[in-house]
C-alpha positions as semicolon CSV with decimal commas, in nm:
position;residue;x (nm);y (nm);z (nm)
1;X;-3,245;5,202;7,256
2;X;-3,245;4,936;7,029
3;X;-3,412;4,599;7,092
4;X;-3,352;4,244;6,861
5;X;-3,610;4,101;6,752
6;X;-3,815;3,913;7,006
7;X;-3,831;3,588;6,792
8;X;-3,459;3,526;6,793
9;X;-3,224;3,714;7,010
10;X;-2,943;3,873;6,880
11;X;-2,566;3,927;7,027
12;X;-2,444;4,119;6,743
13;X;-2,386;4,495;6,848
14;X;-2,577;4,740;6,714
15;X;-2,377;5,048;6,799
16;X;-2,092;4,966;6,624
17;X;-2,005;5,161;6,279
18;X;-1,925;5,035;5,974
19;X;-1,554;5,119;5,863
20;X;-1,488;5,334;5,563
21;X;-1,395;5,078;5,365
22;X;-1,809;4,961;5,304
23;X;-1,748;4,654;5,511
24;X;-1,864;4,600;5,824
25;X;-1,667;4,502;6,145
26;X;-1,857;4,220;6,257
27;X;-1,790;3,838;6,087
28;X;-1,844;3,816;5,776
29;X;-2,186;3,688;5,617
30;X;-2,344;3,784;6,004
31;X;-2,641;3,901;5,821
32;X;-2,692;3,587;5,658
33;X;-2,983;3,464;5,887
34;X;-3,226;3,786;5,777
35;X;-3,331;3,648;5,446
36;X;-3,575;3,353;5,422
37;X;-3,342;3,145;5,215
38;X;-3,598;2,876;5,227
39;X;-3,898;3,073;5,080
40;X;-3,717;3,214;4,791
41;X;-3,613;2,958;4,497
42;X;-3,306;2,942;4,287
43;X;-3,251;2,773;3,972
44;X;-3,233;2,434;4,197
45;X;-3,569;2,509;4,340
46;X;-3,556;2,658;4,749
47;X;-3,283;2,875;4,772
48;X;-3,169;2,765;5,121
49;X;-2,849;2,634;4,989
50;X;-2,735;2,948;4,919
51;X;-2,541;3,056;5,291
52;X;-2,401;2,721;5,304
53;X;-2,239;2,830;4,952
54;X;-2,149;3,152;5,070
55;X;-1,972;3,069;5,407
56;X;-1,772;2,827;5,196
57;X;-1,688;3,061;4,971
58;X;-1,571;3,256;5,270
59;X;-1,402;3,044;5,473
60;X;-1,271;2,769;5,233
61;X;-0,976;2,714;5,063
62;X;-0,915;2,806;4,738
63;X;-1,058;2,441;4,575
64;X;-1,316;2,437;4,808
65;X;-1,428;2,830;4,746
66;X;-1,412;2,800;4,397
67;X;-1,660;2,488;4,381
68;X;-1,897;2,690;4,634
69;X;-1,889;2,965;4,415
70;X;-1,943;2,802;4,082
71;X;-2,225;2,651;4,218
72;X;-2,350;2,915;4,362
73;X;-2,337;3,084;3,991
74;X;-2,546;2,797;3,872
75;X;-2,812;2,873;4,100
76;X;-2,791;3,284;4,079
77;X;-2,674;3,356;3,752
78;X;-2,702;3,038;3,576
79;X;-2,509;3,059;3,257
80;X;-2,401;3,375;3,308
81;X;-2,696;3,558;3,210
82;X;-3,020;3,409;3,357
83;X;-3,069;3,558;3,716
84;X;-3,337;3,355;3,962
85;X;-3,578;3,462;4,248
86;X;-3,298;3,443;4,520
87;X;-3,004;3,670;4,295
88;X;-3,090;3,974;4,438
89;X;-3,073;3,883;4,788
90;X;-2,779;3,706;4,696
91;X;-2,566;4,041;4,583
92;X;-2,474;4,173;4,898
93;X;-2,314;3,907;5,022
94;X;-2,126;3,867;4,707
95;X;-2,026;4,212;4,733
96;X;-1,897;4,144;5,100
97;X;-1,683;3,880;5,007
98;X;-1,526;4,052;4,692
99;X;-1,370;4,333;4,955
100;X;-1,242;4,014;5,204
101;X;-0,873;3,984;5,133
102;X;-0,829;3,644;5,277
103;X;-1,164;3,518;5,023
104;X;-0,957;3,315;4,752
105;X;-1,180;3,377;4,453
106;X;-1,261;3,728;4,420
107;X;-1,188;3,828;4,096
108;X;-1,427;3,564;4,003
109;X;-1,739;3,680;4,229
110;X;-1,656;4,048;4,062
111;X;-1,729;3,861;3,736
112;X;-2,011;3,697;3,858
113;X;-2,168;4,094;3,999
114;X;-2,045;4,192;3,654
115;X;-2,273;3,905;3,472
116;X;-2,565;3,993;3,701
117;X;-2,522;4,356;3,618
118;X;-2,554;4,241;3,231
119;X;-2,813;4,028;3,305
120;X;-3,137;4,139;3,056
121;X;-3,225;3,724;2,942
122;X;-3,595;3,778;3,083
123;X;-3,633;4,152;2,957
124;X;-3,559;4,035;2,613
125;X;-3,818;3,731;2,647
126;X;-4,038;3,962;2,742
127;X;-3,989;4,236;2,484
128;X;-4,126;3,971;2,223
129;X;-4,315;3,779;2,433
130;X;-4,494;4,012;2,683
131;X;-4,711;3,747;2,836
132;X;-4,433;3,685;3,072
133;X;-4,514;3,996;3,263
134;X;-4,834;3,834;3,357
135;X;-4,698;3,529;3,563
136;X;-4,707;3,530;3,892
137;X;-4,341;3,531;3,970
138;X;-4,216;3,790;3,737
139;X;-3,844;3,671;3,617
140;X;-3,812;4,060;3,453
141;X;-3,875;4,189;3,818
142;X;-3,610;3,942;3,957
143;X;-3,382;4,077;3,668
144;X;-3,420;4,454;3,762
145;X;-3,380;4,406;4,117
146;X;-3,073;4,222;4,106
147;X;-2,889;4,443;3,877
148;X;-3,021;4,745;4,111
149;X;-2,897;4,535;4,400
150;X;-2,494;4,524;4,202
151;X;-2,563;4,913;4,141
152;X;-2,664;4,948;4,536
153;X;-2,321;4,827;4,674
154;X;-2,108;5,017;4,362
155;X;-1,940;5,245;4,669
156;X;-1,670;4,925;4,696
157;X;-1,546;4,997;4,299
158;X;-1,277;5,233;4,402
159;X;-1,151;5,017;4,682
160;X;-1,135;4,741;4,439
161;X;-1,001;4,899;4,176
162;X;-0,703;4,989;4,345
163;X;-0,648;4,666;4,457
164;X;-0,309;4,539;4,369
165;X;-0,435;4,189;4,250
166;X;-0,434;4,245;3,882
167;X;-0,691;3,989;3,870
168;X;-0,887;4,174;4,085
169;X;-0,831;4,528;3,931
170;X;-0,944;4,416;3,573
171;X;-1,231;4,219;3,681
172;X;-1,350;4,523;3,844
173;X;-1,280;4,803;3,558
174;X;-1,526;4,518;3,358
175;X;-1,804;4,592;3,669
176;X;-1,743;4,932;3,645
177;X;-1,738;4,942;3,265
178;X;-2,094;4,728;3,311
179;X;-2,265;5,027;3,559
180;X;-2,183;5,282;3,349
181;X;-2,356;5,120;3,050
């Protein structure tokens, strides 16, 4: 039998199974509230931002979704190509709302897993200037476990490659053209 934890109480069912599809038949973003948002930083400082982001980018309209998301790429994957503390734990999430037909921008959060996939700005530092491996919060560490987190979830690529959204379908050949690389 499974028990939640004791510190906050859970209604979510357990027992249910997760559809063939990869995404899960509870509400979107449910597991939202597992990550300490508030101890991990972004490129604003405390990432606790971040599931106010991500629930607009789920339940917004298109205007309001796309703002949410580009700010949400300014704090993950700012510039396209320098990842943060919180990216990793971001990824799954993004992943969850690239498969949610009724999400508005998801050719765009495919380009963002695609940038985080590409994402080698702190391995290159380091490669010339290795005294960044010695900081306390290594950024190469936060690099390789994001783009390990894009790789984790890279069951969906079918499913979103045979999406009918050309938008959609190209963004995700680019992901998929990324992974294999």
């Amino acid at each position: 039998m499974r028990t939640a934890p004791t510190q906050q109480p859970s209604t979510r069912r357990t027992d249910r199974a997760t559809p063939s599809t990869g995404v899960a038949a509870t509400a979107p973003l449910s597991d939202l509230e597992r990550v300490p948002w508030s101890e991990i930083r972004d490129s604003t400082g405390s990432a606790a931002a971040i599931p106010l982001l991500l629930a607009s980018v789920a339940c917004g309209d298109a205007g309001t979704a796309r703002a949410a998301l580009e700010e949400l790429r300014k704090r993950v994957c700012q510039y396209g190509f320098v990842v943060e503390q919180a990216t990793a734990a971001t990824v799954p999430f993004l992943w969850e709302l690239a498969q949610l037909p009724r999400v508005t921008c998801r050719p765009q959060i495919i380009q963002l897993l695609k940038n985080i996939a590409d994402a080698r700005q702190w391995e290159s530092v380091a490669a010339v200037y290795p005294k960044v491996l010695n900081h306390r919060e290594n950024p190469v560490v936060w690099e390789r476990r994001a783009r390990q987190a894009v790789r984790a979830r890279s069951g969906a690529l079918p499913t979103l490659l045979a999406d009918r959204d050309q938008d959609i379908a190209r963004a995700t050949t680019e992901l998929a053209d990324a992974l294999a690389g």
